[in-house]
N, C-alpha and C positions, 0 to 999 in steps of 0.2 A: 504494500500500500504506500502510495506516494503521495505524499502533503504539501502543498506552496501554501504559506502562509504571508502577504502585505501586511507592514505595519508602517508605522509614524506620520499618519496622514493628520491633517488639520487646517485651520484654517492662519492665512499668513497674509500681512502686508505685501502692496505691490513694490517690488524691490526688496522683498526678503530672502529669506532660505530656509531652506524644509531639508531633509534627508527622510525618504524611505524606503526600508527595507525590505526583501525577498528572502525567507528562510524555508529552505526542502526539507523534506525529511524521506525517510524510506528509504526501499531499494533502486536506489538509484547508482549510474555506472559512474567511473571518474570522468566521462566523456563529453559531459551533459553542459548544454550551453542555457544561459537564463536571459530572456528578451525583456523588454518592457512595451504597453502598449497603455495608450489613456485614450479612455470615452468621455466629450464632453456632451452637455446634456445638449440632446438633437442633432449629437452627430455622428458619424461613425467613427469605429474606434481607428486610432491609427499607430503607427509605431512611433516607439521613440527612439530604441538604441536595446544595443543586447551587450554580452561579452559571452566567448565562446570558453572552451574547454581551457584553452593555452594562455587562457589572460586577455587575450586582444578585445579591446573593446569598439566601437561603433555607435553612432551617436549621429541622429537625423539631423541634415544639415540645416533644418530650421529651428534647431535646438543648441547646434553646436555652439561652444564658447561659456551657456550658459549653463548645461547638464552635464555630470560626470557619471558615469558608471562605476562601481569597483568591486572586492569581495575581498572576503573572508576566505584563504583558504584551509579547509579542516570542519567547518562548522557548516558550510555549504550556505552562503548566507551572501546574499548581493546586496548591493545601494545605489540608490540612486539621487544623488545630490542634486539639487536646482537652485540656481542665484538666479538673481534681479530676478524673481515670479514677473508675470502679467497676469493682468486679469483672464487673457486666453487659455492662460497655464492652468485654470479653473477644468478638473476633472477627475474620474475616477481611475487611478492609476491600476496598472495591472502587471502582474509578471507572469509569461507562463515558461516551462521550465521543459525544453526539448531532450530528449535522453532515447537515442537511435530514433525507432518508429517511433514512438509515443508522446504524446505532447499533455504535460497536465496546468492548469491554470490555479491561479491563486482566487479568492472570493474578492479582491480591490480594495482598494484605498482611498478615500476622498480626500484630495485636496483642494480646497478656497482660497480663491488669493481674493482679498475683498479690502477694504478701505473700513 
């Protein structure tokens, strides 16, 4: 049984920063990459950035500069930093956690960037 769990979500000033995190659990291989994807409300969900097995990470270029990716390794636990929020940055973030076939999702995270 394989568990993605989001945390740290909340609500933040515009030009703040948040960190949230993505923790696995189960049988899962050493091989396994973790994505990130945010739905805002009325839209479709879209990606943000992942990092694969070997570290390398990736990061939508309409994000770059201002989101980082990184992990834990041992604990199986990703992050996902964001500076200077916008108000568009407003949504449900998500991780899902690819391992060969299989693809499982976390339940999300809301984040508000709000005034």
């Amino acid at each position: 049984q394989v568990q993605v769990v989001e945390s740290g979500g909340g609500r933040v000033q515009p030009g703040g920063s948040l960190i949230v995190s993505c923790a696995a659990s189960g049988s899962i291989s050493s091989r396994y990459e973790i994505e990130w994807f945010r739905q805002a409300p009325g839209k479709k969900r879209e990606g943000v950035g992942g990092i694969g097995s070997g570290g390398i990470t990736d990061v939508e270029n309409a994000m770059k500069g201002r989101f980082t990716i990184s992990r834990v390794i041992g604990n199986n636990t990703v992050f996902l930093k964001m500076d200077n929020l916008k108000h568009d940055d407003t949504a449900v973030y998500y991780c899902r956690l690819v391992d060969g076939p299989n693809a499982y999702w976390g339940q999300g995270t809301q984040v508000t960037v709000s005034s």
